[in-house]
C-alpha positions as CSV (number, residue, x, y, z in Angstrom):
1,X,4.4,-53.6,-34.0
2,X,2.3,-54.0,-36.7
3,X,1.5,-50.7,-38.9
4,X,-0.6,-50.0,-41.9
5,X,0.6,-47.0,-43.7
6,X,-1.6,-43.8,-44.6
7,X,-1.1,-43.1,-48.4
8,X,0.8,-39.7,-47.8
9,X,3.0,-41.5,-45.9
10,X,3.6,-44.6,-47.8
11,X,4.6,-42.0,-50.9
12,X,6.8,-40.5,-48.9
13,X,8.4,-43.2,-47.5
14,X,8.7,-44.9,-51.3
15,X,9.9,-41.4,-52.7
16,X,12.5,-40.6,-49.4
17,X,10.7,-37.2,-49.1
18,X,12.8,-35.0,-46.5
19,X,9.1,-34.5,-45.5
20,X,8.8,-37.9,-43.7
21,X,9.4,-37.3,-40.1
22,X,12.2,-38.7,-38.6
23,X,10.0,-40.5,-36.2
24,X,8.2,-41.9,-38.7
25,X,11.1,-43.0,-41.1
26,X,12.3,-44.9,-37.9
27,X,9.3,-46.6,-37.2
28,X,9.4,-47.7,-40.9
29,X,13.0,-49.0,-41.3
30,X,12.8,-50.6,-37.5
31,X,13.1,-54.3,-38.6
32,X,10.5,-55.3,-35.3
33,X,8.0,-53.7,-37.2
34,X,5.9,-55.7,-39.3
35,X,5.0,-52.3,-42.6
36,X,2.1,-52.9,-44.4
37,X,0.5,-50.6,-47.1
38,X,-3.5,-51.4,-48.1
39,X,-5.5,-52.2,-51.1
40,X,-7.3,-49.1,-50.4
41,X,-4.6,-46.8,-50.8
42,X,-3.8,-48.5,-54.3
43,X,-7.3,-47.7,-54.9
44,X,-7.1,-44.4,-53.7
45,X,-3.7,-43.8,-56.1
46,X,-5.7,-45.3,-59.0
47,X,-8.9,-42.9,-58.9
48,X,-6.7,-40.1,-58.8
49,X,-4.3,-40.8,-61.1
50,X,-7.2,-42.0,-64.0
51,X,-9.2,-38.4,-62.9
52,X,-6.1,-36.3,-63.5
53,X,-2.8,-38.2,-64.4
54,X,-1.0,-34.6,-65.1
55,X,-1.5,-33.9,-61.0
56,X,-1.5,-37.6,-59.5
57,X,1.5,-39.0,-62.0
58,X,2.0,-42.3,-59.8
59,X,-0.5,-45.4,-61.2
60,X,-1.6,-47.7,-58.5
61,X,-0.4,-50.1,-60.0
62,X,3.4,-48.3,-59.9
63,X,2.4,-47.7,-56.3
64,X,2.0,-51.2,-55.6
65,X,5.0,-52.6,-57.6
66,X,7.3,-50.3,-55.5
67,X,5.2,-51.3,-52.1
68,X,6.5,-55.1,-53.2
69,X,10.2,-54.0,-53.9
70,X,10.1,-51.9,-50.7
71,X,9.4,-55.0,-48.5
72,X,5.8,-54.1,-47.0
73,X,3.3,-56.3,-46.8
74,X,0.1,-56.1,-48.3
75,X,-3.7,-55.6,-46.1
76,X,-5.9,-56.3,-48.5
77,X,-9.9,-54.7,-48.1
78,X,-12.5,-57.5,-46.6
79,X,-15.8,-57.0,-45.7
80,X,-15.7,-56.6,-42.1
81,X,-13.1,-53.8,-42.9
82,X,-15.8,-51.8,-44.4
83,X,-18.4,-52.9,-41.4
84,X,-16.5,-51.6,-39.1
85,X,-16.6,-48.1,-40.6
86,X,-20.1,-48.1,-38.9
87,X,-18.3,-48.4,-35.5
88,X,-15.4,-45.5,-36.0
89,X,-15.2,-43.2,-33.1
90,X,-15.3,-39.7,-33.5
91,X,-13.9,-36.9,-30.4
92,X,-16.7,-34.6,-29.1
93,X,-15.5,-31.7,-30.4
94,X,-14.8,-33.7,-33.7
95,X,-14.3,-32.0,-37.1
96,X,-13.3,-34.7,-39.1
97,X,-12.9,-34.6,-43.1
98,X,-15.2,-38.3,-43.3
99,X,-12.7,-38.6,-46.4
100,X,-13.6,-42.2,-47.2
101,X,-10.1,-43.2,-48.2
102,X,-9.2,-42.3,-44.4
103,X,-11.7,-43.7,-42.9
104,X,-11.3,-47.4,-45.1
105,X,-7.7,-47.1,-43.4
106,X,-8.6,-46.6,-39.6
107,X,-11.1,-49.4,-40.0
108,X,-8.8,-52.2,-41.4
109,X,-6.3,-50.7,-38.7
110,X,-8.9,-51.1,-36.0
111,X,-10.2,-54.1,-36.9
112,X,-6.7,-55.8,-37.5
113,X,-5.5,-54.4,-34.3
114,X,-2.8,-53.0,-35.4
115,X,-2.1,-49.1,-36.0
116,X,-2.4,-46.4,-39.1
117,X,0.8,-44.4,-39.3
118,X,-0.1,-40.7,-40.5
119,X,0.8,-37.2,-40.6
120,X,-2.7,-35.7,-41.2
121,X,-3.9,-33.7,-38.6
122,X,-7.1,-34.7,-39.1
123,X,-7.1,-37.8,-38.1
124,X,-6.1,-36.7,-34.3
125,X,-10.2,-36.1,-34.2
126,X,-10.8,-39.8,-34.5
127,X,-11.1,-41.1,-31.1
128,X,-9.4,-44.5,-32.3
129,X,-6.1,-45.6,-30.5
130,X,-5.4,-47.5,-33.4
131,X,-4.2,-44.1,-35.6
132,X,-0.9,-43.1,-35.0
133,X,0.1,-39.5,-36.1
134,X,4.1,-38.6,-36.5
């Protein structure tokens, strides 16, 4: 299986935060599972850490070197990524966050076929099979 990793998750999964899920740390170290973390959670990591470096201490750029060391493979961001943002679904009784990070994240999932591994209960408003919440 082939899984793109939501930000909080790949952190915690880089860090070994006891807050990872056992499900999820599973899913991670299962060697038939192809672990991928994205450009846009780099990005993400880099906004936050130039807007307020005493709060977000992690660079994207350490981010990225310990994504390498880790073993996961990159998803870079291509255009049709961010075309497909125009095609997310959203549940009827929807009350999602449109966080633009998050949404970046379902769309490369969606569009690579493949699924977004988080733990944000927002997300679960998405009507997108690709996102997979542990």
């Amino acid at each position: 299986m082939d899984i793109i990793l939501d930000t909080h998750i790949l952190i915690w999964a880089l860090e070994d935060d006891p807050v990872l899920s056992q499900n999820a740390k599973e899913l991670i170290n299962d060697p038939d599972n192809n672990i991928y973390f994205s450009a846009v959670s780099v990005m993400e990591i880099s906004i936050k850490h130039m807007k307020n470096p005493a709060l977000m201490k992690k660079s994207g750029k350490d981010l990225y070197e310990k994504s390498l060391e880790a073993g996961y493979y990159t998803m870079p961001l291509k255009p049709k990524d961010a075309v497909c943002l125009d095609d997310l679904q959203v549940k009827e009784s929807g009350l999602v966050n449109h966080d633009p990070f998050d949404r970046a994240l379902i769309a490369q999932a969606k569009r690579e076929k493949m699924y977004l591994m988080t733990s944000d209960s927002v997300m679960k408003y998405y009507d997108e099979p690709c996102i997979m919440i542990v």
